[in-house]
C-alpha positions, -999 to 999 in steps of 0.1 A, spaced: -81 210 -162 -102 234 -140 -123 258 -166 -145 285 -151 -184 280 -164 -188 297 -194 -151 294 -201 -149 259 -216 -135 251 -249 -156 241 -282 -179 211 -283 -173 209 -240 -196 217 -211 -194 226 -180 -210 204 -149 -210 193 -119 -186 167 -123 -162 194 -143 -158 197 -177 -173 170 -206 -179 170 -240 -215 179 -251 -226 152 -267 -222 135 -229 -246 129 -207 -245 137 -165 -264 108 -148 -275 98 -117 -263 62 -104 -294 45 -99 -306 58 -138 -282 31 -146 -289 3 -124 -313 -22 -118 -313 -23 -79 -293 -5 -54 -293 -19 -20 -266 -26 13 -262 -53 34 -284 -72 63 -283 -46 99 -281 -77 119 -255 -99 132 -261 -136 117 -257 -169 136 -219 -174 125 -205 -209 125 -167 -223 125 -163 -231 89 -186 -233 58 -187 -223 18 -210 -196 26 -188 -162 39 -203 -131 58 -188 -99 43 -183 -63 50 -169 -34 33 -130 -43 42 -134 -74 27 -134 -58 -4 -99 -52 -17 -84 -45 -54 -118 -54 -71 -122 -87 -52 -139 -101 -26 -108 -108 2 -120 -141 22 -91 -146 48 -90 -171 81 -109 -143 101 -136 -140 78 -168 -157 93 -191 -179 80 -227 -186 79 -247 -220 70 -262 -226 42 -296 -222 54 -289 -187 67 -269 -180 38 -304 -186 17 -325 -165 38 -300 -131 42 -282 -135 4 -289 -103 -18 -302 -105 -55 -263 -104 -64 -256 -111 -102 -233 -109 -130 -237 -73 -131 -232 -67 -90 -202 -42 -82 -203 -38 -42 -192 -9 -26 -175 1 10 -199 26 26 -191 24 62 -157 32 81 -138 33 50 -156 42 24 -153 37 -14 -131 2 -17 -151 -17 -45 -147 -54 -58 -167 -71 -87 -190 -96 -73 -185 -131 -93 -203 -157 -82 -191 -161 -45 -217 -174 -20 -219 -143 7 -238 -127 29 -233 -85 28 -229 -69 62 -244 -33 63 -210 -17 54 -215 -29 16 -235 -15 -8 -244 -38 -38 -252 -14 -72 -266 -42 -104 -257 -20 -133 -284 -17 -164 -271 -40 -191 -274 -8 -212 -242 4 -195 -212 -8 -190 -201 -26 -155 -166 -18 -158 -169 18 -170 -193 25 -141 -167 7 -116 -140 32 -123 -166 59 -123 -172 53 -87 -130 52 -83 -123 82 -100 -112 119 -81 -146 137 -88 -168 107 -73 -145 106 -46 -148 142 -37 -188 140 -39 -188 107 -16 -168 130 13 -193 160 12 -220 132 11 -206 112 43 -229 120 80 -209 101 113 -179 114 135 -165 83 147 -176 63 120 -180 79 86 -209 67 63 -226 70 31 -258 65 25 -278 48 0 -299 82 -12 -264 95 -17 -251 65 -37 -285 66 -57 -279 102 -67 -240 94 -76 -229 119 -110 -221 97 -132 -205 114 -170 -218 91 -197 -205 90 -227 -234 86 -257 -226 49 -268 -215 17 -247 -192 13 -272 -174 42 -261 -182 32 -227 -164 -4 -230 -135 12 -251 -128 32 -221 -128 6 -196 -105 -17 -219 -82 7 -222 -80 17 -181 -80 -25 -176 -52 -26 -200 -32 -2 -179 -44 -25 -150 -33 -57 -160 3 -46 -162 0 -29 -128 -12 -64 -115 13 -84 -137 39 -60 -122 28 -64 -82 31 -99 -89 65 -103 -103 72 -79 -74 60 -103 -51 79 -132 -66 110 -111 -64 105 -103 -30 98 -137 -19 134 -151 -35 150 -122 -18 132 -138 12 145 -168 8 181 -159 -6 184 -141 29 179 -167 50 198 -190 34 231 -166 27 227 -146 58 230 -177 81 254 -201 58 226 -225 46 240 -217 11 275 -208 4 285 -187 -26 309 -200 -46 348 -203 -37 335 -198 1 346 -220 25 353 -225 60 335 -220 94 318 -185 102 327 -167 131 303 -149 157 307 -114 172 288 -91 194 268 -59 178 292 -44 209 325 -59 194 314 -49 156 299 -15 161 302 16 181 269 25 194 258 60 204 221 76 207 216 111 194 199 146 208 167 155 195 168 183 164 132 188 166 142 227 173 160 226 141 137 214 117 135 235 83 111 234 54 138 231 23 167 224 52 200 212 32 205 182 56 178 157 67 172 144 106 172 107 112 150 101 144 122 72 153 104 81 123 131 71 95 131 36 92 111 16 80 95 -18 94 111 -36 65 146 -11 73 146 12 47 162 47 51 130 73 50 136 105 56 111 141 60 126 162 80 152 189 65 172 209 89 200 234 84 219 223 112 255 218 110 265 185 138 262 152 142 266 138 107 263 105 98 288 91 78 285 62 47 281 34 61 264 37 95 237 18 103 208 35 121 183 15 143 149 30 162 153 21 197 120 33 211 88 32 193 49 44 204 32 21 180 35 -16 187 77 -21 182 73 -27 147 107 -8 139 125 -13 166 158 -38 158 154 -27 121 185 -7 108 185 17 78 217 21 59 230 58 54 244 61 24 263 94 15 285 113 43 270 148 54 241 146 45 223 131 75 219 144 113 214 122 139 184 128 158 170 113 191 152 79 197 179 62 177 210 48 178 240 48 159 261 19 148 296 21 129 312 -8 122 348 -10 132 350 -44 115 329 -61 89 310 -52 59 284 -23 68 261 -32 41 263 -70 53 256 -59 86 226 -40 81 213 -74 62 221 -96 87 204 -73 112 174 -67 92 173 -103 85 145 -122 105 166 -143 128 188 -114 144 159 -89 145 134 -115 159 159 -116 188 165 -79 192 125 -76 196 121 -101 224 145 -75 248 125 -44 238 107 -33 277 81 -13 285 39 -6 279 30 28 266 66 36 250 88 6 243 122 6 242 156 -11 234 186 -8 256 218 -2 247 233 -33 264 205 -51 247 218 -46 215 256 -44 222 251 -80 233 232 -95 206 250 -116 188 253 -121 151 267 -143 123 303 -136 111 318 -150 81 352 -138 62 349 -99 52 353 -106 13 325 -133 21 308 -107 41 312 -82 4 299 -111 -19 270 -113 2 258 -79 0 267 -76 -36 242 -102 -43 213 -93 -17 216 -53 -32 213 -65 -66 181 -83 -56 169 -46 -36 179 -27 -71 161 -49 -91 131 -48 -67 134 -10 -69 132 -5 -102 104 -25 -107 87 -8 -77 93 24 -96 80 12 -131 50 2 -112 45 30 -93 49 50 -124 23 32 -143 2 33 -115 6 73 -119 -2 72 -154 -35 52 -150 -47 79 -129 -39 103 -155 -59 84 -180 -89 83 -158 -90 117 -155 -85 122 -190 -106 91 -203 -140 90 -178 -144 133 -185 -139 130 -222 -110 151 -225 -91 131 -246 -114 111 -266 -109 76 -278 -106 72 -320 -108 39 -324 -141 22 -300 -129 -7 -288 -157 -32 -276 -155 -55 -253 -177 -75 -229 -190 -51 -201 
């Protein structure tokens, strides 16, 4: 809701932070904090492995503090001398490179690098509430007209200090706030996971149906194995660059539409009436400029004339076999893993056509072929649907926080919980 000053509607104000009710306050970060501070500026004497971690700003992901196998670590003696005053009321803060990624600190033994800020909030506010303060749009917007650096952006600690902050009068209200945003949260998380899980017995469903570890039943017999030559006709397509059309009817299929895990994405419209692709055909990057992570994959096209075949791909339709089997098998890790060791070249690499025409892949019975697909596209629906659902709530949340953390829509019933 953008409202002009002087144009806002009963019991609101207007400030800097946009529109709030008046009985809310506009405050400055460090009003509500004990200590704001960043990590050491030098580089500590790192060892191979120990409980105590050296941290910067990418280490903190999704509220947490990420420790992974790269992660160094520091002895305890120097982890004693460099540690912060970190407590149960720490948030830290990504101020360098990429700036704004913020995890609760809980306890962990770690030493901050420069690129993370630590804020200990006032136990008269909120911790929670003041974490998505600092993740909603309008703090966002005042961290990138804050940030100094070219190369490397950065925000400083005066600016962090001087963060807006829209407070509501009571931490009541406060706490009701963030337990209704961490509400929304949990089922985002609850939802990645199952995601995950689902992912993971596709995963594993794959490479056992896709090579004949596990037989469906009423499937017998030996597989077969055929050439992508013998199964496919191959051709590469023209570039449509020329063509391309804001609100085209048709849409170009070139380098850029597959995906590294083969999904069909597509951005370009065009108007130009050639070189469809029909249901069915399979479509498979064969050069890429950044690091051959698509090359091998395949996306499937699903509809006929609605898709033009641009350049830097190439074309397969089947002449025998299940094209939906196909594209699994080709996607799956075995066949691709082998079209990716013949991909040549530095700067550009590339895939040629002999390459693939003599790769050779599993071939089982085409009803086989048909159950197979049935089952692995169930598993893709399902994972789609739950991809949308989370997406979806992940769209709402940041509806609420726009709604919740300016007071225009005001909670009735306070709900307190531990800040």
């Amino acid at each position: 809701m953008e409202v002009k000053s002087g144009d806002c509607p009963p019991g609101y104000k207007q400030t800097e932070v946009g529109v709030i009710p008046e009985e809310w306050e506009i405050k400055p970060l460090f009003s509500l904090s004990t200590e704001i501070g960043d990590g050491i500026h030098s580089t500590p004497n790192y060892i191979k492995s120990s409980e105590f971690y050296f941290v910067n700003g990418n280490n903190l992901v999704n509220d947490r503090i990420s420790i992974t196998d790269s992660t160094m670590c520091v002895s305890e003696s120097e982890y004693k001398t460099l540690r912060k005053n970190l407590t149960d009321r720490t948030l830290l803060l990504s101020i360098n490179g990429t700036i704004g990624n913020l995890a609760f600190y809980n306890g962990e033994q770690v030493v901050l690098g420069k690129s993370a800020a630590y804020i200990n909030v006032a136990k008269t506010g909120s911790r929670t509430f003041i974490s998505y303060c600092l993740k909603n749009r309008p703090t966002s917007l005042f961290f990138e007209n804050e940030l100094t650096g070219t190369t490397i952006r950065n925000l400083s600690l005066q600016s962090l200090r001087n963060t807006p902050v829209p407070l509501p009068p009571t931490i009541e209200e406060q706490r009701a706030i963030a337990g209704a945003l961490s509400d929304v949260d949990a089922l985002i998380g609850a939802l990645d996971q199952l995601i995950a899980k689902k992912l993971n017995l596709k995963q594993a469903a794959m490479q056992q149906l896709l090579t004949g570890q596990k037989r469906l039943p009423s499937f017998h017999g030996e597989w077969g194995v055929k050439r992508l030559g013998d199964v496919f006709s191959i051709s590469a397509g023209k570039s449509k660059s020329a063509y391309v059309v804001i609100g085209g009817r048709y849409w170009v299929v070139d380098m850029g539409s597959v995906s590294r895990d083969g999904r069909l994405i597509v951005s370009k419209g065009t108007n130009y009436q050639g070189d469809f692709l029909k249901a069915g055909d399979l479509v498979m990057p064969k050069d890429d400029i950044g690091g051959g992570n698509i090359i091998g994959k395949v996306g499937y096209i699903d509809a006929d004339d609605t898709y033009v075949l641009g350049d830097h791909v190439y074309c397969l339709r089947a002449n025998v076999g299940d094209p939906l089997f196909l594209c699994y098998v080709i996607n799956g890790h075995k066949t691709n893993n082998a079209l990716r060791k013949k991909v040549i070249g530095s700067a550009q690499l590339g895939l040629g056509r002999k390459s693939v025409e003599e790769q050779e892949i599993p071939f089982p019975l085409p009803t086989e072929q048909t159950a197979i697909a049935e089952v692995l596209s169930d598993m893709d629906a399902e994972l789609a649907a739950l991809t949308q659902r989370r997406d979806k709530t992940r769209a709402i949340k940041q509806g609420m926080m726009q709604e919740l953390l300016t007071g225009r829509v005001r909670l009735t019933k306070l709900k307190i919980e531990n800040g």
